[in-house]
C-alpha positions in Angstrom: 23.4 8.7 57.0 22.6 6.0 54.3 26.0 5.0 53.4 27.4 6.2 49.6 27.1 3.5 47.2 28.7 3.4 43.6 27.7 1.7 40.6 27.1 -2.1 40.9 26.8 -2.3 44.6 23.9 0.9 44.1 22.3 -1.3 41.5 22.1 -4.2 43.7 21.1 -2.2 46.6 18.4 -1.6 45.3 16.5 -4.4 44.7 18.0 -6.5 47.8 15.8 -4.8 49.4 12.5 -6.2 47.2 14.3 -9.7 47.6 15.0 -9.5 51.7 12.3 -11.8 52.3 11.6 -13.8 48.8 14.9 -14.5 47.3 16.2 -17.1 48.3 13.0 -19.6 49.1 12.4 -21.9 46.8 13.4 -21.2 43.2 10.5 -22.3 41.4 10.7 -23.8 38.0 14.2 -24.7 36.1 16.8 -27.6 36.6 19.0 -25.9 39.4 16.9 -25.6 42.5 17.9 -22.8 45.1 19.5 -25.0 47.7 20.9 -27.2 44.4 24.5 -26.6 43.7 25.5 -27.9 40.1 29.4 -28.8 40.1 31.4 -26.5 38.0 33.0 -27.0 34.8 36.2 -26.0 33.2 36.0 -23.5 30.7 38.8 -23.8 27.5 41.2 -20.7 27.1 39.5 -17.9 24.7 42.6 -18.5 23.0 42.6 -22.3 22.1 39.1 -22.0 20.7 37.7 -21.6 17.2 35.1 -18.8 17.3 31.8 -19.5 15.1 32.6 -17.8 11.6 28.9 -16.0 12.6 28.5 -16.2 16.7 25.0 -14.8 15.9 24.4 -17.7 14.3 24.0 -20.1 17.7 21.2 -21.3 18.6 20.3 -22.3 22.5 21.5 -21.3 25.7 24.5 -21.9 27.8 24.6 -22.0 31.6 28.4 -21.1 32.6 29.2 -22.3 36.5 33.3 -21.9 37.0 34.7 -24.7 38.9 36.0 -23.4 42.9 38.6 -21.0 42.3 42.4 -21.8 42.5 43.4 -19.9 45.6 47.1 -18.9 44.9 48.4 -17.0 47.5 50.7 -14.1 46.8 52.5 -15.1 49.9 52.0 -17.5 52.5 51.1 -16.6 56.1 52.7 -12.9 55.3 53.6 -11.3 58.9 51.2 -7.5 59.2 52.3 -4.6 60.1 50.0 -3.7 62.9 48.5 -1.8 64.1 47.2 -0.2 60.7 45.8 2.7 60.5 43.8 3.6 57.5 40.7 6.1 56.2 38.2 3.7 54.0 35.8 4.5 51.6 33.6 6.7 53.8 36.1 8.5 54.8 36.2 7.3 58.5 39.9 6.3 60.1 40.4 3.1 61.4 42.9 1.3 63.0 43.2 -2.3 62.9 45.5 -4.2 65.9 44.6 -7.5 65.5 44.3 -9.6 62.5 43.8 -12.8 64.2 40.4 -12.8 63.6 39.3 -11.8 60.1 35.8 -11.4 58.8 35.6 -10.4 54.9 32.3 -10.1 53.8 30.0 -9.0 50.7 27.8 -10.1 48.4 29.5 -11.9 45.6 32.5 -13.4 48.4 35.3 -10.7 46.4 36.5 -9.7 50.0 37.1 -13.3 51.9 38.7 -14.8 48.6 41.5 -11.4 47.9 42.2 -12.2 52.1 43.2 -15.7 51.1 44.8 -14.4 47.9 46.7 -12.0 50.5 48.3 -15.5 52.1 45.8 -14.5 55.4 43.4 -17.1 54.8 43.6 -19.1 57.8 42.4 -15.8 59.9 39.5 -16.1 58.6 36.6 -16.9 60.9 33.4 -17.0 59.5 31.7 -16.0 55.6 29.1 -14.9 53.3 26.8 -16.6 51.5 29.1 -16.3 47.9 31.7 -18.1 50.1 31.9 -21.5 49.1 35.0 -22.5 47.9 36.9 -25.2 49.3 39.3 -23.3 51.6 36.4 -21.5 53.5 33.2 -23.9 53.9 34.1 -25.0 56.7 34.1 -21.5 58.3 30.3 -20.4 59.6 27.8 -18.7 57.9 27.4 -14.9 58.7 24.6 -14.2 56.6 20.9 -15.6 56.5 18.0 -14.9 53.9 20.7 -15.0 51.5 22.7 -12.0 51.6 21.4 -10.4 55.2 23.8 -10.1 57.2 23.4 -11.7 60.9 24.3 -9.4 63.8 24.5 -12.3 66.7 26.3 -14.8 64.4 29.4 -12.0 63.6 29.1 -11.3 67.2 29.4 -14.5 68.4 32.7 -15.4 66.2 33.9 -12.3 68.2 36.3 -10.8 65.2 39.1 -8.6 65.5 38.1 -6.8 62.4 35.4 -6.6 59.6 36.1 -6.0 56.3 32.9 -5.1 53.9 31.4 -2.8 51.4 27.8 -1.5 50.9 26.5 -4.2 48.8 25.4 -6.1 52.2 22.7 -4.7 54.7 21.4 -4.2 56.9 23.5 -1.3 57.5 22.9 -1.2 61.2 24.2 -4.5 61.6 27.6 -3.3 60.0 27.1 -0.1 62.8 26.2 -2.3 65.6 29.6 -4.5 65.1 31.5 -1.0 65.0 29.5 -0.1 68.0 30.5 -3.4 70.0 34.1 -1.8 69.6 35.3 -4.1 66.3 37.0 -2.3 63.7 34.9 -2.2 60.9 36.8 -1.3 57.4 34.4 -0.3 54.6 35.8 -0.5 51.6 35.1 0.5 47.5 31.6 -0.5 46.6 32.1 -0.2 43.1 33.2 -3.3 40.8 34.6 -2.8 37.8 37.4 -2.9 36.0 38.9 0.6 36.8 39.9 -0.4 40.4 41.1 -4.0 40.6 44.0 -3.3 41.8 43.0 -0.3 44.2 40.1 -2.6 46.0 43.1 -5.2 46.8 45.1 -2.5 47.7 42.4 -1.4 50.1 41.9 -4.5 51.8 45.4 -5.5 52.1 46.4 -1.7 53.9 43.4 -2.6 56.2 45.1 -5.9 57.3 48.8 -4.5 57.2 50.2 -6.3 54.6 50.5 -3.4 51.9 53.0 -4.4 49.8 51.7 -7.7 49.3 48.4 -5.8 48.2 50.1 -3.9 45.6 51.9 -7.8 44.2 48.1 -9.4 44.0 46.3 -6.1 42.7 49.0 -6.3 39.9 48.7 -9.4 39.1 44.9 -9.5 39.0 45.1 -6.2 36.6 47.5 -8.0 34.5 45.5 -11.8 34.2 42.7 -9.5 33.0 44.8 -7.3 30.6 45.9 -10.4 28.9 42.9 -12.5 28.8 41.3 -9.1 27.3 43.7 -8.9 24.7 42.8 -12.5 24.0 39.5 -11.6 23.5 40.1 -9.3 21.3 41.3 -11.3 18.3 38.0 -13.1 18.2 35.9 -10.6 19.0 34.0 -8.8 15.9 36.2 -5.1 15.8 33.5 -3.6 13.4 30.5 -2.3 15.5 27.8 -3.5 13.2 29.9 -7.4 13.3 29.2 -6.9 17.4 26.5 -9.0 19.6 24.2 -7.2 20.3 23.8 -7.3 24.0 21.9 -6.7 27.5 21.6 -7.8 30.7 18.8 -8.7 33.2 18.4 -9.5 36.4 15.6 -11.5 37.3 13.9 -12.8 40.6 11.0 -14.4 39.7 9.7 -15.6 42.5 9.8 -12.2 43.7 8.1 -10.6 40.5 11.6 -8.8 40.1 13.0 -7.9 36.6 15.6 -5.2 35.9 17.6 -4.5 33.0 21.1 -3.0 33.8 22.4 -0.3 31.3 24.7 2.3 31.5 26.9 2.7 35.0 25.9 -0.1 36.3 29.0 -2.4 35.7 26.9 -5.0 33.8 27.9 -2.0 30.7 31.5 -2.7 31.7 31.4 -6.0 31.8 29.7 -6.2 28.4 32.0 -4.2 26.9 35.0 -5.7 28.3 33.9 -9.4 26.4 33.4 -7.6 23.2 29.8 -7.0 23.2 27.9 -4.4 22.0 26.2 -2.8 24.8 22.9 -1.6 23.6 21.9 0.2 27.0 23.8 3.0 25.9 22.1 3.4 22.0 18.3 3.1 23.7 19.1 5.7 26.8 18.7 3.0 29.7 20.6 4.6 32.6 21.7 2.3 35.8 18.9 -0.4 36.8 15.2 0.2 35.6 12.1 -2.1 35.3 12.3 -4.3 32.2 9.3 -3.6 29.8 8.5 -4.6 26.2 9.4 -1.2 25.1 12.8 -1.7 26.2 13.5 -4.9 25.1 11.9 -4.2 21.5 14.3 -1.1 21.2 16.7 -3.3 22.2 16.9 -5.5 19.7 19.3 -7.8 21.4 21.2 -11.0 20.0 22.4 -12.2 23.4 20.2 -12.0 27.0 23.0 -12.5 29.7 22.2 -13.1 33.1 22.6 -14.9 36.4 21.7 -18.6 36.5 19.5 -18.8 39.2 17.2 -15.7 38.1 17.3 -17.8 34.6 16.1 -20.8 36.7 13.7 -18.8 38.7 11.3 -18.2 35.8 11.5 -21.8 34.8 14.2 -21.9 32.5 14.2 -19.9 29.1 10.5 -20.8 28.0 9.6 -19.2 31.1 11.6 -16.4 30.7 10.2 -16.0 26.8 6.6 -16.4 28.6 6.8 -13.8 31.3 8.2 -11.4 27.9 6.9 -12.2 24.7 8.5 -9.1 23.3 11.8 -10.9 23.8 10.2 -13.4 21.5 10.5 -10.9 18.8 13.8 -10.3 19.2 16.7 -12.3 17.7 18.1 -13.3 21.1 14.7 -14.5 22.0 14.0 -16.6 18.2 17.4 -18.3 18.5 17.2 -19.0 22.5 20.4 -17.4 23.1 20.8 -16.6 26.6 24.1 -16.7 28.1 23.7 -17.4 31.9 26.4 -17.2 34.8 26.5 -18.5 38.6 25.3 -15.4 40.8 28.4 -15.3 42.8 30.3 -15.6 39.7 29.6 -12.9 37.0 29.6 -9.5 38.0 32.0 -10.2 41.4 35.2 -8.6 39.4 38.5 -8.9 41.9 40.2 -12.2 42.0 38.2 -13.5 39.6 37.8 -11.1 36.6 39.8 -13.3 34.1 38.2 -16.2 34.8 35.1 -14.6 34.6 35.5 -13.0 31.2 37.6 -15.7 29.5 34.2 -17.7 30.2 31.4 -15.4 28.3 33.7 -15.1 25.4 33.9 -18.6 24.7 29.9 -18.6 25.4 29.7 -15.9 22.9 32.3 -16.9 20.0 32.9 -20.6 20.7 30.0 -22.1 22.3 30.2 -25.0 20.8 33.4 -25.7 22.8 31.8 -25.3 26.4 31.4 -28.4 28.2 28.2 -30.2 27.7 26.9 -29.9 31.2 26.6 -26.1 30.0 24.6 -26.0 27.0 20.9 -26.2 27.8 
């Protein structure tokens, strides 16, 4: 049975499989090649900022790329309380004896960084792709093709359990790792902002240290609360005062363009920053094909995105040239594309208030981004 996916990860599941084979070859056009990793830059607080008395008034881009996370574990080197026995997302029990050997895997590296949040870091024995951070490059690569997930490599770093999601494939390879007699743990698929807490709470039951789950999932939930709340005083309150906004994933090299509307977590996410999120006034449901009848309906004042789907198409000109309807638009006449590291902007968990303190300032404050950002 094709495993139940929610939300984001169905959205992304979707057109993984288009990019299986194209995505991650050679970006072609832009500054940031595929295999090019530009260093990340601190972002100011929301709060010490002066927002643009009209943030629809910026012209140009901004490419946002965080610098490594801080890992700041709740506890170090917590003791588990093994064996653990839990029932994960698909309903199937598990018990997990051994957390000696930790793999944590999806596609936006959520998973391996709430295990280092969870103080069990140094269990860890291999990673995804979105794994990069200083703590785990030196651990092997379990994925190739970008995010395809390698049966012999996780075999070979024999682990004592997987943890992992849906938003990976392909599934057999998650099957044949339970088959080889390695508890696998699936856990929430979905990203968003309603289960922060419960996702950490998932993994953290998984690997027996519950109670430290429930201390991280808390103060995740809480870092996002506040920086929310921070958003909010610089945000436009008045619907007609909001940016109008949408969001589209692109893979040009693989002739892929979607836009992401309603239920597909870009909606939260857009929301959550004080956007207006115009998938839901023009009808677009989930992930569709981008057209000019869509963007023209549209209307936006901001194009958010990933960076290297921006970088794909050869920057914004080629992203104005493959849709000359966007040209008509206002986000498309005053350049203004906001664009975020892949492994960065829709990966919620550990991350969420980083992640949305960052596309408010590109929204209200741009001006205050460093200048390595502003394209």
């Amino acid at each position: 049975m094709v495993p139940r996916t929610t939300r984001l990860a169905r959205t992304l599941a979707a057109v993984l499989g288009v990019l299986a084979l194209t995505a991650c070859g050679p970006v072609l056009g832009g500054a940031q090649g595929a295999d090019e990793e530009r260093p990340g830059t601190a972002v100011p607080s929301v709060a010490d900022v002066t927002p643009l008395d009209d943030p629809r008034s910026w012209q140009g881009a901004v490419d946002v790329n965080l610098p490594e996370p801080e890992i700041r574990p709740i506890e170090e080197n917590p003791t588990p309380t093994l064996p653990a026995t839990v029932t994960d997302a698909q309903g199937t029990e598990v018990t997990v004896e051994d957390t000696s050997r930790i793999l944590a895997l999806d596609i936006y590296g959520t998973l391996s960084q709430t295990v280092f949040e969870l103080g069990l870091g140094d269990s860890i024995v291999g990673r995804d792709v979105s794994s990069s951070y200083e703590e785990i490059e030196d651990r092997p690569l379990v994925t190739q093709n970008g995010h395809e997930l390698n049966a012999e490599a996780i075999l070979e770093l024999d682990p004592s359990v997987l943890i992992t999601d849906t938003s990976l494939g392909p599934w057999n390879v998650v099957l044949q790792v339970r088959d080889a007699g390695i508890p696998v743990v699936v856990v929430d698929g979905e990203r968003s902002f309603d289960n922060l807490a419960s996702l950490t709470q998932e993994v953290a039951a998984a690997l027996g240290v519950p109670e430290q789950g429930k201390a991280l999932g808390q103060r995740i939930t809480e870092e996002a609360d506040a920086v929310r709340a921070q958003i909010a005083t610089v945000a436009p309150t008045d619907v007609t005062g909001q940016l109008r906004t949408i969001f589209l994933y692109v893979r040009g090299q693989a002739n892929v363009y979607y836009m992401f509307g309603r239920g597909s977590g870009a909606d939260a996410l857009i929301s959550a920053v004080g956007g207006y999120d115009v998938s839901s006034e023009i009808g677009w449901d989930g992930m569709k094909p981008v057209n000019d009848e869509g963007l023209i309906k549209a209307q936006p004042d901001v194009v958010v995105m990933m960076s290297k789907g921006l970088d794909s198409v050869g920057g914004v000109d080629g992203l104005l040239d493959q849709f000359p309807a966007l040209a008509q638009t206002p986000a498309g006449e005053n350049r203004r594309v906001i664009a975020m590291d892949d492994s960065q902007i829709l990966s919620f968990g550990p991350r969420t208030a980083d992640v949305l303190n960052a596309l408010a300032v590109a929204l209200y404050a741009p001006d205050s981004l460093p200048a390595e950002d502003l394209l």
